[in-house]
ROVEX-650658 format. One record per residue: residue in one letter; chain; x, y, z of N, C-alpha, C in turn. Coordinates in nm, 3 decimals, decimal comma. Example, Ala and Ser with C-alpha at 12.3 -4.5 7.8 and 13.67 -1.06 7.14 Angstrom:
<pts>
PT   kolmar   rovo       n.u       n.v       n.w      ca.u      ca.v      ca.w       c.u       c.v       c.w
PT        A      A     1,319    -0,569     0,780     1,230    -0,450     0,780     1,320    -0,330     0,780
PT        S      A     1,285    -0,225     0,708     1,367    -0,106     0,714     1,290     0,003     0,787
</pts>
This chain:
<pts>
PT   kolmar   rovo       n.u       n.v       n.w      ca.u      ca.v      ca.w       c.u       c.v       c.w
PT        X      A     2,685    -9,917     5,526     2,676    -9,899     5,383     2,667    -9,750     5,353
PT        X      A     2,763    -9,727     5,270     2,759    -9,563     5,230     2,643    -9,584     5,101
PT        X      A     2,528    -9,424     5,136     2,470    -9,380     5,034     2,520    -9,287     4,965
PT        X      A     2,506    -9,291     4,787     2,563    -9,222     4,708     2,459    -9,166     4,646
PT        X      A     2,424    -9,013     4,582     2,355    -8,962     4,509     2,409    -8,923     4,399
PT        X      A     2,323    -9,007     4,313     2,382    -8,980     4,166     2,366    -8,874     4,090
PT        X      A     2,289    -8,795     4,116     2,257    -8,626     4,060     2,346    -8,566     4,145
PT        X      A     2,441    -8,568     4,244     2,507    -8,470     4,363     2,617    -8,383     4,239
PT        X      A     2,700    -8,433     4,115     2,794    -8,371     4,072     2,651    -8,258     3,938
PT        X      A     2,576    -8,291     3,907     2,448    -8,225     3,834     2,377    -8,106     3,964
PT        X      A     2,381    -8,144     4,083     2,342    -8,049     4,182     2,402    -7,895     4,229
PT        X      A     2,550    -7,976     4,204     2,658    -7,930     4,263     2,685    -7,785     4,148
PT        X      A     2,655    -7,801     4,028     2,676    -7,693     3,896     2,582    -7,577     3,982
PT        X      A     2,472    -7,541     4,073     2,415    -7,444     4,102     2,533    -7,340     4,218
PT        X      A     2,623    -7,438     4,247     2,756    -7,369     4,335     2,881    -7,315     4,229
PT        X      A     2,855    -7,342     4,147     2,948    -7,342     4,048     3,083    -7,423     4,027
PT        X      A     3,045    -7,593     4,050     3,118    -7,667     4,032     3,043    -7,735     3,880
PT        X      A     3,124    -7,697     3,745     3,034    -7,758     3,639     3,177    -7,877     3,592
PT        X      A     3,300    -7,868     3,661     3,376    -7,983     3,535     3,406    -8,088     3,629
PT        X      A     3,337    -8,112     3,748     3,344    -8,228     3,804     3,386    -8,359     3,740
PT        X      A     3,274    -8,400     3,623     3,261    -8,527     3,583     3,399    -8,486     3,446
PT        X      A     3,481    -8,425     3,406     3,600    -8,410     3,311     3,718    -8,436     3,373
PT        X      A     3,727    -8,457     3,520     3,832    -8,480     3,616     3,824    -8,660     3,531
PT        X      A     3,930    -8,706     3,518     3,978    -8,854     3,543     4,044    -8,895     3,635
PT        X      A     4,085    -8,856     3,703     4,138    -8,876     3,866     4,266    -8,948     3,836
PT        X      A     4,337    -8,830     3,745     4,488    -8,942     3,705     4,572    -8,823     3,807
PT        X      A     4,552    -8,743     3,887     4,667    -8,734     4,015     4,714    -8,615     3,997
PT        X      A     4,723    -8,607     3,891     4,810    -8,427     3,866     4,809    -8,335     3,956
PT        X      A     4,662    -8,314     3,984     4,643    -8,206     4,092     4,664    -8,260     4,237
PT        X      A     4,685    -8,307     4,259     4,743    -8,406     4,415     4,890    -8,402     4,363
PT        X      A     4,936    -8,416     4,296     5,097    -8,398     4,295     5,174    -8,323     4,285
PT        X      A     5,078    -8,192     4,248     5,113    -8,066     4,256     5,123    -7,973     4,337
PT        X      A     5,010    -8,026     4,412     4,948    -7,930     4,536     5,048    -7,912     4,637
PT        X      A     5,083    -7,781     4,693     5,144    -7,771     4,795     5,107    -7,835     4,939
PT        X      A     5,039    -7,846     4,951     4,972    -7,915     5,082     5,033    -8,040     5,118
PT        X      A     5,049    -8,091     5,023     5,080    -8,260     5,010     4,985    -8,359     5,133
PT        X      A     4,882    -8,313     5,130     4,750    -8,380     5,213     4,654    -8,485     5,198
PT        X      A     4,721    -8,615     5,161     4,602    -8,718     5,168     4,564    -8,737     5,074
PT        X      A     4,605    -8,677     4,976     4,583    -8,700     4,734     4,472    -8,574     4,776
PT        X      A     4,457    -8,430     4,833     4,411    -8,348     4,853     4,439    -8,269     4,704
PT        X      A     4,391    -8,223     4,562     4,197    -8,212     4,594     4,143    -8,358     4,572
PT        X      A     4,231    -8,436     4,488     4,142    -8,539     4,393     4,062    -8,657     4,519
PT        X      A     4,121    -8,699     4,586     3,990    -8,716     4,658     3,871    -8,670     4,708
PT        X      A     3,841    -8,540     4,698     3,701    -8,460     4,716     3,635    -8,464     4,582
PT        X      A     3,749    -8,456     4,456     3,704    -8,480     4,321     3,614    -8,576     4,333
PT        X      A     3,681    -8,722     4,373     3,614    -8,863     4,305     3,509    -8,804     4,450
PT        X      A     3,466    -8,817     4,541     3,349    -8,804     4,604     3,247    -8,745     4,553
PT        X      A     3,288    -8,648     4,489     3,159    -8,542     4,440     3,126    -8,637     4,298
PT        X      A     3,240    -8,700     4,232     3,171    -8,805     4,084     3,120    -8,936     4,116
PT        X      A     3,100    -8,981     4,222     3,032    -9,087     4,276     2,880    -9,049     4,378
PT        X      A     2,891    -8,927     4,399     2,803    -8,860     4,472     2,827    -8,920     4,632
PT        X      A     2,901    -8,922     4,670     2,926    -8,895     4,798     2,926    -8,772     4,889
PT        X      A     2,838    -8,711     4,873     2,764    -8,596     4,987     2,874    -8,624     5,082
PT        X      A     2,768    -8,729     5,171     2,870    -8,735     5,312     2,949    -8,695     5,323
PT        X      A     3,011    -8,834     5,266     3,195    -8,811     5,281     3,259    -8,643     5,213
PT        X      A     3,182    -8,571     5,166     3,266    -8,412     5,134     3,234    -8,340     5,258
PT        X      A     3,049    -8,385     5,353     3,071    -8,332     5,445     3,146    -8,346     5,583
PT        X      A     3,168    -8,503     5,570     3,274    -8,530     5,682     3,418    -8,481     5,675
PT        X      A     3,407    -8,455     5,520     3,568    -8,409     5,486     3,640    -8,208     5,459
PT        X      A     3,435    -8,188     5,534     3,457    -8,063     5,461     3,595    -7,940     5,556
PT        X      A     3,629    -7,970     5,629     3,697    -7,860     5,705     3,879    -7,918     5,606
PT        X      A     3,855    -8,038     5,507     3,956    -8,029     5,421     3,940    -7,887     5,301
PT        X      A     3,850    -7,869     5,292     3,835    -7,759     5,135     3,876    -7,630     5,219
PT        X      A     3,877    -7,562     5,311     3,933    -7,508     5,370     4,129    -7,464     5,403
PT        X      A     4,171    -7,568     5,319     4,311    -7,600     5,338     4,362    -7,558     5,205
PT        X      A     4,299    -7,547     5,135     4,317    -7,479     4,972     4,318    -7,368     5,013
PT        X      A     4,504    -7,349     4,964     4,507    -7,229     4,887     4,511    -7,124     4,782
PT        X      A     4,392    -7,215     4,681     4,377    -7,161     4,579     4,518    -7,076     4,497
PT        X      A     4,572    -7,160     4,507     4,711    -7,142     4,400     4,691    -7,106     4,263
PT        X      A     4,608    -7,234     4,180     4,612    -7,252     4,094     4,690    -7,316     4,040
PT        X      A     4,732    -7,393     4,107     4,875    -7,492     4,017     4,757    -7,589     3,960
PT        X      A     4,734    -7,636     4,066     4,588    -7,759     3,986     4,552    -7,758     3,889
PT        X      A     4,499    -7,631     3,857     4,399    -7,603     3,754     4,484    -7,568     3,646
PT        X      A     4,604    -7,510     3,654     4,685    -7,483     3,529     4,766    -7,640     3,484
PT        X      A     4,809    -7,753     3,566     4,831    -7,838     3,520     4,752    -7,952     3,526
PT        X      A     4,621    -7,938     3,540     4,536    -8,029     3,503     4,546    -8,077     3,342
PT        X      A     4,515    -8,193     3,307     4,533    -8,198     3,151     4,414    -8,225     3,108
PT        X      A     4,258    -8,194     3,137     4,165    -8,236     3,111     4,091    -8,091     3,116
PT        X      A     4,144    -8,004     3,189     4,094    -7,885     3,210     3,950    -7,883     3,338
PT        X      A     3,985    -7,949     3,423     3,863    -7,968     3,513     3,823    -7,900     3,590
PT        X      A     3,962    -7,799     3,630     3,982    -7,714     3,742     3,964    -7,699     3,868
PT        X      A     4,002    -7,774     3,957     4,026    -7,819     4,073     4,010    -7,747     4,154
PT        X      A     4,058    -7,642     4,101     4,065    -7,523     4,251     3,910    -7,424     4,252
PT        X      A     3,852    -7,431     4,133     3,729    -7,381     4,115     3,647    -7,454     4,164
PT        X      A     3,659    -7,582     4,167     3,552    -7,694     4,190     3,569    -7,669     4,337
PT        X      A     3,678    -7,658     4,384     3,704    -7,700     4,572     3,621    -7,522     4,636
PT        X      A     3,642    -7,407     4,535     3,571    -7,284     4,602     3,408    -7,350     4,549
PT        X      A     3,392    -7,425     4,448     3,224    -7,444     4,479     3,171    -7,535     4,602
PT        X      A     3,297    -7,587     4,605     3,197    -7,699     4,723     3,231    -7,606     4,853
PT        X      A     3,291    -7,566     4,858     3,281    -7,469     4,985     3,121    -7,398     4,990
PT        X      A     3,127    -7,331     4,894     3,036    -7,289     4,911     2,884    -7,359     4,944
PT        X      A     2,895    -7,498     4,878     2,798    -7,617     4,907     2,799    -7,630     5,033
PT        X      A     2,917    -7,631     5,071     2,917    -7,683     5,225     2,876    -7,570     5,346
PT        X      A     2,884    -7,444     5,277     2,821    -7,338     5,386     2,714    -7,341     5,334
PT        X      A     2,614    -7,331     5,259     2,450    -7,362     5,235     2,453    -7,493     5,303
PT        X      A     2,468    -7,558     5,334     2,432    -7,696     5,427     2,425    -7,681     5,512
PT        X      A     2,559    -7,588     5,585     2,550    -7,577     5,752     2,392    -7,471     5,778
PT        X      A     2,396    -7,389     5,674     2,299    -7,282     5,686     2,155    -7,309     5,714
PT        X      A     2,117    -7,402     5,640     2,000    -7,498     5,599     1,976    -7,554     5,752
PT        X      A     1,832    -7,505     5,814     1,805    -7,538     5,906     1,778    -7,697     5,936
</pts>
């Protein structure tokens, strides 16, 4: 059984991921993305809006694969910004490893 924390996308605003929950996960930024990786960002999206910790840290050597283009974020239609959100969770994810 996966545990989910429901404050994780409210946590996550101290990394500077604040438009998490404005994502609707209608694909744009996965169809844009050069990578063409697995619906790469919007699946790290919906993890972080369900609070799936884990799974961003099992998935974290994916946020790493961004190359902050900006296509995402300029054709997002909700304005959620994808590519901002994926440099905050990076950064989430190096305070974790850090964290004794």
């Amino acid at each position: 059984m996966a545990l989910v924390n429901p404050n994780f996308a409210a946590e996550l605003e101290a990394f500077g991921v604040d438009t998490a929950l404005e994502c609707f996960n209608c694909g744009t930024c996965a169809a844009i993305c050069p990578l063409l990786y697995e619906h790469f960002p919007r699946k790290l999206i919906r993890y972080v809006q369900v609070g799936a910790e884990k799974k961003i840290m099992e998935n974290a050597q994916d946020l790493w694969r961004c190359l902050h283009c900006g296509l995402c974020t300029r054709t997002c239609p909700r304005q959620a910004n994808p590519g901002e959100l994926i440099l905050g969770l990076r950064r989430y994810v190096v305070a974790r490893w850090r964290r004794p």
